[in-house]
Backbone as a ProteinNet text record, in pm:
[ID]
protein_1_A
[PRIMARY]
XXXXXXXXXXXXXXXXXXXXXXXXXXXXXXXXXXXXXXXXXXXXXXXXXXXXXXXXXXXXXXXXX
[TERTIARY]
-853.2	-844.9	-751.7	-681.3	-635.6	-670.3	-612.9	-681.5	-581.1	-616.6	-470.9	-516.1	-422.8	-447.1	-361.1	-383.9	-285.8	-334	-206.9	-184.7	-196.5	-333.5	-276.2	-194.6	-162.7	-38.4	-92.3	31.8	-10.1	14.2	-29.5	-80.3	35.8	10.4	119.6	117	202.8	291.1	186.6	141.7	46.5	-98.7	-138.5	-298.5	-312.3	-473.9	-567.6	-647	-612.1	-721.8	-879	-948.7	-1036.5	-1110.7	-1129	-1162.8	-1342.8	-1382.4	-1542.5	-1584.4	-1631.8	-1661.2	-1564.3	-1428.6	-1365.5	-1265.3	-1375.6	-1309.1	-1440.5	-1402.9	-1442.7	-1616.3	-1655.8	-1806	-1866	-1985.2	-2098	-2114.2	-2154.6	-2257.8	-2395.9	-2346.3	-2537.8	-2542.3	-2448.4	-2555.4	-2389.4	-2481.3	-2355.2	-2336	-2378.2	-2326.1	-2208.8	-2285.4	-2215.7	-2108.5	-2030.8	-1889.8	-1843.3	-1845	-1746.9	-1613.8	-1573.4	-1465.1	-1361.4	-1238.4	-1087.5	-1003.6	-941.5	-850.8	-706.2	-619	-526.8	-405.4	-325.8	-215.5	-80.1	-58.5	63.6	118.4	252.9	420.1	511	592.9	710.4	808.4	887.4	987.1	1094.4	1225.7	1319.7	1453.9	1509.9	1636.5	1765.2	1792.3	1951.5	2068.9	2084.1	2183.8	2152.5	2236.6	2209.1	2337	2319.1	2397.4	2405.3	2576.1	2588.4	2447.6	2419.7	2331.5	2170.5	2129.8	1978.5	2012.8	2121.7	2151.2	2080	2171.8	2201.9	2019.8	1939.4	1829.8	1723.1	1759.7	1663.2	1678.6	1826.1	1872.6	1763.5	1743.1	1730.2	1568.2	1513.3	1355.9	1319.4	1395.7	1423.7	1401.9	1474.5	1471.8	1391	1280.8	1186	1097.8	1062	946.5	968.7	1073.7	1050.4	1007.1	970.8	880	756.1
22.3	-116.4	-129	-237	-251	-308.3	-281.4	-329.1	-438.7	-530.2	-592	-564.9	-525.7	-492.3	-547.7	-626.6	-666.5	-574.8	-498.3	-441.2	-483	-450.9	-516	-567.6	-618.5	-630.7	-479	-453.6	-346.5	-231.3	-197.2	-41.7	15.1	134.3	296.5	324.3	418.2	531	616.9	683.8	777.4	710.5	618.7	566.4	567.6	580.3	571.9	456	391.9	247.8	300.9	249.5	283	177.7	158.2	95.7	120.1	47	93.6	75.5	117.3	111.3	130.4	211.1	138.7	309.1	404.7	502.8	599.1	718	760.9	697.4	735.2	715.4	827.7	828.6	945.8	998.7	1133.8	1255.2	1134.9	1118.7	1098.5	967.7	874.3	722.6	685.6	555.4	459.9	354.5	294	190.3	242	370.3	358	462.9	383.8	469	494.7	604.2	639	536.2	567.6	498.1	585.5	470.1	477.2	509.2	597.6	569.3	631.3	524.7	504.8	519.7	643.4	686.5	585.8	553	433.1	528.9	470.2	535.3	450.2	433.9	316.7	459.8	328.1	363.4	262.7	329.8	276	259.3	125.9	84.5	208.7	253.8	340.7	284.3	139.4	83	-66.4	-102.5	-295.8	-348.8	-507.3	-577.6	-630.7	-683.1	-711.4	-782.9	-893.7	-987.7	-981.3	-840.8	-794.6	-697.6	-654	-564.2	-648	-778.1	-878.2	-890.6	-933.7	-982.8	-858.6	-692.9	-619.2	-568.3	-580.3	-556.6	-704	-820.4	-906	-904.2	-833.1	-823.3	-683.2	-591.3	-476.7	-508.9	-630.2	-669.9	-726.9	-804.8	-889.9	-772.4	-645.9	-582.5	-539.3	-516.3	-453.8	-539.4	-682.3	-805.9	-724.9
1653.2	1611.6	1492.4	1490.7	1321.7	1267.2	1146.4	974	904.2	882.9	775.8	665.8	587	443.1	368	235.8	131.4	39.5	2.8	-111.7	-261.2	-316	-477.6	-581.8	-652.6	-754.4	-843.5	-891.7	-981.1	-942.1	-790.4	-700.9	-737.5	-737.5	-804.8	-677	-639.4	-549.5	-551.3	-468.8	-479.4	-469.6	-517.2	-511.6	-368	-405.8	-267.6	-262.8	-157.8	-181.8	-62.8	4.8	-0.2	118.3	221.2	326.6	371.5	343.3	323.1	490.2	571.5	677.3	774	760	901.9	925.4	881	914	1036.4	1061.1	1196.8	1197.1	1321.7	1319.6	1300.5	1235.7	1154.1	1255	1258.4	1311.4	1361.9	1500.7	1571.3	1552.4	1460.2	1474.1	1493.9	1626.1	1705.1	1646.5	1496.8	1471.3	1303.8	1260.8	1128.5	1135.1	1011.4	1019.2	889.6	877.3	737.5	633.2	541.1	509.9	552.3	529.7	570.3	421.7	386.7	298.1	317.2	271.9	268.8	161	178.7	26	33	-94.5	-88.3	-126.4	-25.1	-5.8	-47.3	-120.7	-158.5	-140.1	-32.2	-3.6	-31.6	-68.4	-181	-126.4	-114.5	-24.9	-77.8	23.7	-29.6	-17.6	60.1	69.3	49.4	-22.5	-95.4	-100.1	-44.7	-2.8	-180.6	-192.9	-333.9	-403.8	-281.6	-300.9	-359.8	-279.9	-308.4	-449.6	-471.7	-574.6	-725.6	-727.1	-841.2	-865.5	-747.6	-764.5	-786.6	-791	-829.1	-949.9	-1026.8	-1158.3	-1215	-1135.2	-1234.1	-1205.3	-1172.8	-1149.7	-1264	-1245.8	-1363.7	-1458.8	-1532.9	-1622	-1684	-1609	-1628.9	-1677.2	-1574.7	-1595.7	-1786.4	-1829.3	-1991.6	-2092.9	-2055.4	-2124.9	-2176.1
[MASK]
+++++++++++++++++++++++++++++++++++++++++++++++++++++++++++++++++

């Protein structure tokens, strides 16, 4: 089945978020199921159009506020 998930504001590279019920089913009982967790991957554009360039220098910038 799938899951939709929104990602936090904030979340780091590497964190584990944590899906309470929706991972395999237990040893012997048919209704309960373990949790799901999930490692965040950011993955990072290698090629930028002039256009997206201008607008991540200018998001860069914001973060040192």
């Amino acid at each position: 089945s799938r899951l939709t998930v929104k990602v936090p504001p904030g979340t780091q590279p590497g964190q584990r978020l944590r899906f309470k019920g929706h991972g395999l089913p237990a040893p012997g009982a048919a209704d309960d199921r373990g949790d799901l967790f999930a490692k965040i991957e950011v993955r990072v554009p290698t090629t930028l159009s002039a256009e997206a360039r201008t607008h991540y220098e200018a998001l860069r910038g914001l973060g040192d506020q």
